[in-house]
C-alpha positions in Angstrom: -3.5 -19.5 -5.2 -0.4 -18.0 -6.9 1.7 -15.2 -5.7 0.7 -12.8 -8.5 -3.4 -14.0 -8.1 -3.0 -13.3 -4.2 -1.3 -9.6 -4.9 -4.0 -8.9 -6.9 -7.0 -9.8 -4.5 -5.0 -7.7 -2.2 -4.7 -4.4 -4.5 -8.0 -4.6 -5.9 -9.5 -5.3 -1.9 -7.4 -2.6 -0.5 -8.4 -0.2 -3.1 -12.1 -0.8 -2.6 -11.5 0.0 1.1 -9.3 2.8 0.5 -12.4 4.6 -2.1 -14.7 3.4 0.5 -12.8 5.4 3.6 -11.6 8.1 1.7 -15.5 8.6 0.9 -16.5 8.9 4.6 -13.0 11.4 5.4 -14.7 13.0 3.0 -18.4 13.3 4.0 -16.7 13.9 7.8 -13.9 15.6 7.6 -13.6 17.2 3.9 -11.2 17.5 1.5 -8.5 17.1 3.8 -9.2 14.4 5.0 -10.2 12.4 2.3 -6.7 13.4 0.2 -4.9 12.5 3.2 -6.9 8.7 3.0 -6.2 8.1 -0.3 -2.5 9.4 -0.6 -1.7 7.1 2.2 -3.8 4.7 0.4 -1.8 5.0 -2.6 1.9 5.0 -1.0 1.1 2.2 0.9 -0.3 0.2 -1.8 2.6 1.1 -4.6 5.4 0.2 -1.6 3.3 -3.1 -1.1 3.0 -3.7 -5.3 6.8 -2.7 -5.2 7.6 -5.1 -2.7 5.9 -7.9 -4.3 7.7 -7.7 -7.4 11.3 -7.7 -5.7 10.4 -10.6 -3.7 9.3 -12.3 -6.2 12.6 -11.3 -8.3 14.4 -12.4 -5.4 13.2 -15.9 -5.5 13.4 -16.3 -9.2 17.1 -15.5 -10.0 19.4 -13.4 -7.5 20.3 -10.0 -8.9 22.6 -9.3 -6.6 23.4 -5.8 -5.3 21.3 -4.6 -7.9 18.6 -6.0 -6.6 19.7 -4.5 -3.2 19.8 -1.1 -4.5 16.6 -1.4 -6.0 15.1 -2.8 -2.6 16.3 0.3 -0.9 14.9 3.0 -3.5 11.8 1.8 -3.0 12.1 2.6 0.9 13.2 6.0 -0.5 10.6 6.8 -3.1 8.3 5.8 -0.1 9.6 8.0 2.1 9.8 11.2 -0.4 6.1 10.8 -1.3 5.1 10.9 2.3 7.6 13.9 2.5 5.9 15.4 -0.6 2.1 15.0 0.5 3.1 16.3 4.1 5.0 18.6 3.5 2.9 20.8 0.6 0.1 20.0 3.6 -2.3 18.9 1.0 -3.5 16.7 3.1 -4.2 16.0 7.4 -1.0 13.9 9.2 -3.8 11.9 10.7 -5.7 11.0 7.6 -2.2 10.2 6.0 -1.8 7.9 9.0 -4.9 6.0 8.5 -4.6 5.6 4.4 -1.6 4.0 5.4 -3.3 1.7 7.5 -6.1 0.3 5.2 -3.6 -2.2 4.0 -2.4 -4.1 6.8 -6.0 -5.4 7.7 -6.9 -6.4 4.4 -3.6 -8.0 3.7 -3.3 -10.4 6.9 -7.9 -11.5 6.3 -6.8 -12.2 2.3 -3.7 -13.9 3.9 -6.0 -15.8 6.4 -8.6 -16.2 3.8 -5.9 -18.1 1.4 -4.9 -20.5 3.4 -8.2 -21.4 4.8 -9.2 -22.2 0.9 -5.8 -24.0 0.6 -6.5 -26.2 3.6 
């Protein structure tokens, strides 16, 4: 499986479980809560998309302290969306919490999953 082929599978899983949870804040918490699920949702998976493509610019020819400064806007675009979503209070803290927290799950099973077919 290929970098690009595994980030994929990993954005289109996550954003299956992201609908899916957003759809039960939703049903169980409102509006609130399901905005807060799926902007976490979102910033979490456009940091993790982000990420992928630097690492994989990293590895394929050094761009030096460009590439640096580019790695560290990405922290801060990540950082002023969360401030953004929080602070307008679209959205419940603790729903923000848990869209962030769709992704790790589904990252490390595909992860698993990958090298189990590999193997």
């Amino acid at each position: 499986m290929t970098a690009t082929s595994f980030v994929s599978r990993v954005t289109l899983l996550s954003f299956a479980a992201i609908v899916a949870v957003s759809a039960v804040a939703a049903w169980l918490g409102g509006r609130g809560a399901a905005v807060g699920i799926a902007a976490g949702g979102a910033i979490a998976l456009l940091n993790f998309r982000s990420l992928a493509r630097s690492a994989a610019a990293a590895v394929g020819a050094g761009r030096g302290l460009r590439g640096l400064a580019l790695f560290g806007l990405r922290y801060l675009a990540s950082f002023a969306a969360l401030a953004v979503v929080l602070g307008a209070r679209w959205a419940d803290p603790l729903a923000v919490i848990v869209g962030l927290s769709v992704l790790p799950p589904v990252l490390i099973t595909a992860g698993l999953r990958a090298v189990e077919v590999e193997s």
